[in-house]
MDTraj code that builds the backbone (N, CA, C; nanometers):
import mdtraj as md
import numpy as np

residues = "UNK UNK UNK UNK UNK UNK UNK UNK UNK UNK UNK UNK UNK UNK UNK UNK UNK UNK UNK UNK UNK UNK UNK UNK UNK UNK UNK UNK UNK UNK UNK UNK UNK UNK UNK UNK UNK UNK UNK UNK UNK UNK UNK UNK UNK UNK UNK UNK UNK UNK UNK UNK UNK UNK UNK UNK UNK UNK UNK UNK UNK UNK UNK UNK UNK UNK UNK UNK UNK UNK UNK UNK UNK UNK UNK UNK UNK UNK UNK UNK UNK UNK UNK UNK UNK".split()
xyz = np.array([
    [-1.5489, 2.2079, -3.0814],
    [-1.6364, 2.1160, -3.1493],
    [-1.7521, 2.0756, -3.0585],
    [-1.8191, 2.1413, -2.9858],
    [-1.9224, 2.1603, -2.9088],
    [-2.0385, 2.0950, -2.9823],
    [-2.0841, 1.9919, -2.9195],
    [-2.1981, 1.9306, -3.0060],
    [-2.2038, 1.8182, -3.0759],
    [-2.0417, 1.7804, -3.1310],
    [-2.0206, 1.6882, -3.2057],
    [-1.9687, 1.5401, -3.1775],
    [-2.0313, 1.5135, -3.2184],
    [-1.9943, 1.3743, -3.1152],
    [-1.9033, 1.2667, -3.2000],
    [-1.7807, 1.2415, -3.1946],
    [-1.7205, 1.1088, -3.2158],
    [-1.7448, 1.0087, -3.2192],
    [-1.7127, 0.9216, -3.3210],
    [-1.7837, 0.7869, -3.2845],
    [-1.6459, 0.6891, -3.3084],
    [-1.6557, 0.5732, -3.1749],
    [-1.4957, 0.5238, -3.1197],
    [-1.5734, 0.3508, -3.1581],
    [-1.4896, 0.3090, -3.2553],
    [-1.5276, 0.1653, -3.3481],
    [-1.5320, 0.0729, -3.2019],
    [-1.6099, 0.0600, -3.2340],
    [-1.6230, -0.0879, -3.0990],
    [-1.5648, -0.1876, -3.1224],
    [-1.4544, -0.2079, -3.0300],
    [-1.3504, -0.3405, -3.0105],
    [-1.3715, -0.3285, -2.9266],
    [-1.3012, -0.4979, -2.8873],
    [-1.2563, -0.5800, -2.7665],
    [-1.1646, -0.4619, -2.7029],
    [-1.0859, -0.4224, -2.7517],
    [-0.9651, -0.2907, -2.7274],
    [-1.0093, -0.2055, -2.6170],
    [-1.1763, -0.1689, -2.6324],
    [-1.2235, -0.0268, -2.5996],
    [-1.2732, -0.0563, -2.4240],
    [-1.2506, -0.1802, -2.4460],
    [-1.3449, -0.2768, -2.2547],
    [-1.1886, -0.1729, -2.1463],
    [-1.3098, -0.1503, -2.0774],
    [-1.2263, -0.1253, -1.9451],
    [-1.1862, -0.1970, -1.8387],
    [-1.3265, -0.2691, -1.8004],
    [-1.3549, -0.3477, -1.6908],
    [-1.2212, -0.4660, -1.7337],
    [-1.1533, -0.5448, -1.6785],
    [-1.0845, -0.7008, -1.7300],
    [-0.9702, -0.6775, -1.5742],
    [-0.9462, -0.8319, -1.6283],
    [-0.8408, -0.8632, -1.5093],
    [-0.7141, -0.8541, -1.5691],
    [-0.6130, -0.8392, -1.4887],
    [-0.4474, -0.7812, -1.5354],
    [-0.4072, -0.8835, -1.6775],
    [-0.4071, -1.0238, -1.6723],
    [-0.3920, -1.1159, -1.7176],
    [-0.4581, -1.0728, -1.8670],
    [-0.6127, -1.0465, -1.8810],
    [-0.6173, -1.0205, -1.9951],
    [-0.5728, -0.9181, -2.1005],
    [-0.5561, -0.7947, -1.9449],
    [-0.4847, -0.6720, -2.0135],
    [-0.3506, -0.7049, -2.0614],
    [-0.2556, -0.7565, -1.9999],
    [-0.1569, -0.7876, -2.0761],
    [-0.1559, -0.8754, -2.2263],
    [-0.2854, -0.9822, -2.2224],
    [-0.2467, -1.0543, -2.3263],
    [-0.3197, -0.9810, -2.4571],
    [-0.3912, -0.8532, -2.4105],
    [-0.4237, -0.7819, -2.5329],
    [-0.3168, -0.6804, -2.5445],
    [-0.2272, -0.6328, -2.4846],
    [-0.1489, -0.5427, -2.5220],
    [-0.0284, -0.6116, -2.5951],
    [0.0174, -0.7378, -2.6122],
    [0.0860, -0.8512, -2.6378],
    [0.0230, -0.8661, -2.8001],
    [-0.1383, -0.8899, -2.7731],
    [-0.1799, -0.8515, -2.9100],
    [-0.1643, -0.7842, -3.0162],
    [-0.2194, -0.6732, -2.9480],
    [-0.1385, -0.5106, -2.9959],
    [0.0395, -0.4718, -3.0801],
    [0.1180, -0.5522, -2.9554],
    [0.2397, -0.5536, -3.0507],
    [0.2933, -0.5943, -3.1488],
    [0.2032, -0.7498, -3.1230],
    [0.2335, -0.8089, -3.2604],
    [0.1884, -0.7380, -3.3982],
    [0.0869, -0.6760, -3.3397],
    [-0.0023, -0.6483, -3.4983],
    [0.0630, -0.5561, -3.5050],
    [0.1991, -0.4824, -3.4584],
    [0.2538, -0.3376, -3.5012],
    [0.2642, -0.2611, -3.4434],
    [0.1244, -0.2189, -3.3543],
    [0.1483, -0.1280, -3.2423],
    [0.2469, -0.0688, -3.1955],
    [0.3462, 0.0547, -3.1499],
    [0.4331, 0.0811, -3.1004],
    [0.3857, 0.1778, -2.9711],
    [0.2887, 0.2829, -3.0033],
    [0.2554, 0.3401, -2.8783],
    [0.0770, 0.3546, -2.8556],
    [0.0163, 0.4182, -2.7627],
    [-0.0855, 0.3581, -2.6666],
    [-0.1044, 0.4440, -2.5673],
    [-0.2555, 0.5248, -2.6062],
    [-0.2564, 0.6255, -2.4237],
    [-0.3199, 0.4487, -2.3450],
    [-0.2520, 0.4844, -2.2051],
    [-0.3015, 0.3722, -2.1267],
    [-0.3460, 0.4412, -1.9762],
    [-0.4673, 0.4360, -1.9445],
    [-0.5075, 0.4393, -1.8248],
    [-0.5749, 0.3480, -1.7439],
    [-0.5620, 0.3618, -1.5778],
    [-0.6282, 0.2315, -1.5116],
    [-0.6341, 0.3090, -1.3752],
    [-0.7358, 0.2406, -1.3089],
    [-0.7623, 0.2852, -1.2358],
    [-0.7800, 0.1475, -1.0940],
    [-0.7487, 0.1854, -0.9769],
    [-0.7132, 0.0306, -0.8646],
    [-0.8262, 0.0871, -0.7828],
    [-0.8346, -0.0915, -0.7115],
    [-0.9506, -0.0205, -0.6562],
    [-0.8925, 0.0454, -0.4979],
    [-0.8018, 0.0393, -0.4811],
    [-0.7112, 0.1337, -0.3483],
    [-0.7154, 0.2631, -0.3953],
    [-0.7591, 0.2926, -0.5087],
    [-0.7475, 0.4312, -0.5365],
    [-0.8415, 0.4951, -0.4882],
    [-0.9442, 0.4308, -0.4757],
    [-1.0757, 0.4404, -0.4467],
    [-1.1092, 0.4169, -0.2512],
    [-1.0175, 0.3852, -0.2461],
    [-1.0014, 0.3050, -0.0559],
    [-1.1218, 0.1595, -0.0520],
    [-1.1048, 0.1004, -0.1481],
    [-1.1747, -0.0377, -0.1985],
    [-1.0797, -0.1438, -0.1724],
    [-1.0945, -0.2560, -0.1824],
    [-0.9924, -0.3777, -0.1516],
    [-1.0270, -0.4490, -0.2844],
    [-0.8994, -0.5121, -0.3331],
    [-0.9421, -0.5512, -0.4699],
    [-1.0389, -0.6861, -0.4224],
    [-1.1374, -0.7312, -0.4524],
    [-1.2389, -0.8199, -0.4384],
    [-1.3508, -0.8165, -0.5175],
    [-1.4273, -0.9108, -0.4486],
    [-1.5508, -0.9470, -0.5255],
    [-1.6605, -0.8506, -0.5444],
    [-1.6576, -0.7698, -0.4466],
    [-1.7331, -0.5721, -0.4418],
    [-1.6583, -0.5049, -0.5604],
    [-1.5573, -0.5124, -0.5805],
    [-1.4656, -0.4203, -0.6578],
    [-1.5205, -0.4407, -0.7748],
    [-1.4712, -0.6386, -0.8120],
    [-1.4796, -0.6375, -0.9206],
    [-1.6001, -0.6083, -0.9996],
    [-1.7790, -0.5934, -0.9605],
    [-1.8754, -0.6029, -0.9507],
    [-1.9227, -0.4851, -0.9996],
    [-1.8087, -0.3189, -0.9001],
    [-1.8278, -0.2264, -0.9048],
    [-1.7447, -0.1557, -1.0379],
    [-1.6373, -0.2336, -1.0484],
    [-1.5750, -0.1581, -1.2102],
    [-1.6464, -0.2221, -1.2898],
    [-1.7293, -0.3273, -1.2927],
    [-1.7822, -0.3823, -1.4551],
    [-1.9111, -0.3165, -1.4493],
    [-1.9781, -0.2670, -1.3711],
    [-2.0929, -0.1540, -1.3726],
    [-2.0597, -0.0229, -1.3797],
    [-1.9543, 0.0425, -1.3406],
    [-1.9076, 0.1851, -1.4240],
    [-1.9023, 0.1503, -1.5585],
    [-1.7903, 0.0039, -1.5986],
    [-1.7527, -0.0123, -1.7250],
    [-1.8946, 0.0415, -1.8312],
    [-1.9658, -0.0410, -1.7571],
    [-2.1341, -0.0415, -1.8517],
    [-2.2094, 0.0825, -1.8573],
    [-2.1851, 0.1861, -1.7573],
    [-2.2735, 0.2848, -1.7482],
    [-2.1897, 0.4685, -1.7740],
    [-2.0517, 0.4796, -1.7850],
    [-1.9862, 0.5320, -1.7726],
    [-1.9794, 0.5530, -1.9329],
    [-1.9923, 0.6956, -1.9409],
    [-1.9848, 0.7390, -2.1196],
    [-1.8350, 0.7905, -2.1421],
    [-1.7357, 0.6684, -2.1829],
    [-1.6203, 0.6673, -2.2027],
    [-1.5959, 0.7991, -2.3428],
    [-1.7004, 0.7947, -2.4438],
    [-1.6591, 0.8627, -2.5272],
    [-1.6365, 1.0063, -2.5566],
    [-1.6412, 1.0785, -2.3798],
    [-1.6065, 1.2106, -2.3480],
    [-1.4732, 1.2190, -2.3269],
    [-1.3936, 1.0997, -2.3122],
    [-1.2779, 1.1077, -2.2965],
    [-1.2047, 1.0669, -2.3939],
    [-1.2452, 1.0029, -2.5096],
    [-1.2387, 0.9598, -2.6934],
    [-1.2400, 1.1299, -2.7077],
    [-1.3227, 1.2178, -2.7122],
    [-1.3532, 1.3465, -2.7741],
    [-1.2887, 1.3926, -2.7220],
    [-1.2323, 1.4038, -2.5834],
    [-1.1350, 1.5466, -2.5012],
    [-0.9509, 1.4903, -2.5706],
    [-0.9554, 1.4005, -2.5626],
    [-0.8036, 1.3532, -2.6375],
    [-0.8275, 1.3686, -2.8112],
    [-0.9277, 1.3622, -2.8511],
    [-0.9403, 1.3827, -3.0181],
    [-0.9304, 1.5320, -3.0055],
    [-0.9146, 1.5985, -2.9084],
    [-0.9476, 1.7891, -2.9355],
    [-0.8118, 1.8306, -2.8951],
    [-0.7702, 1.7425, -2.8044],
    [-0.6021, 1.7543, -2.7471],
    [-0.5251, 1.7427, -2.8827],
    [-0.5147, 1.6018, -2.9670],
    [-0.4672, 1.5870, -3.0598],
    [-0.4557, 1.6926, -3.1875],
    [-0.5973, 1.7569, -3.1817],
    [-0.5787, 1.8738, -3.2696],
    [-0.5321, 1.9919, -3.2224],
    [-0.5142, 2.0276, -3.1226],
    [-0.4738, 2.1429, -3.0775],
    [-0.3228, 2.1671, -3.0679],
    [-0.2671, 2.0213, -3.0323],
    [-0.1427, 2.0012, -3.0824],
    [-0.1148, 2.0012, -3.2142],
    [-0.1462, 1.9823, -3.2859],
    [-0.1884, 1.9513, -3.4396],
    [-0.1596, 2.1094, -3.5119],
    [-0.1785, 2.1958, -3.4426],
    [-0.2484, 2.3273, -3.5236],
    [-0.1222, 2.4238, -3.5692],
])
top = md.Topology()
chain = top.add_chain()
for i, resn in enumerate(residues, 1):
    res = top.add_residue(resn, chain, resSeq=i)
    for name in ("N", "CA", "C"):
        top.add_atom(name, md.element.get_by_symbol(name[0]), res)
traj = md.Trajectory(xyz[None], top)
């Protein structure tokens, strides 16, 4: 599907950037409303050889903003079909 671009509904859901606290109280969200499963990825900033801080936090909410998440919406929507087939 070369070319085609997905389009991923904008929620609160879709934020990367947040602190643990909120991630949990949206996945808490999530269950209530039904939810049972969830791709989940995250990324620390030790992964990176960063110290979690005030640089860190500064530096994931500016990927968050500039980083075109919806190549990775489209590579799991192509996974899904390929399993699918």
């Amino acid at each position: 599907m070369e070319g085609c671009r997905r389009k991923v509904k904008p929620t609160t859901h879709n934020k990367t950037h947040m602190k643990i606290e909120k991630a949990i109280e949206m996945l808490q969200e999530a269950q209530k409303s039904g939810t049972k499963s969830i791709v989940l990825a995250y990324w620390e900033a030790e992964m990176f050889d960063r110290k979690d801080d005030e640089s860190w936090e500064a530096e994931s909410e500016w990927i968050e903003n500039d980083m075109d998440w919806s190549r990775a919406h489209d590579q799991m929507s192509d996974l899904m079909e390929l399993i699918n087939e």
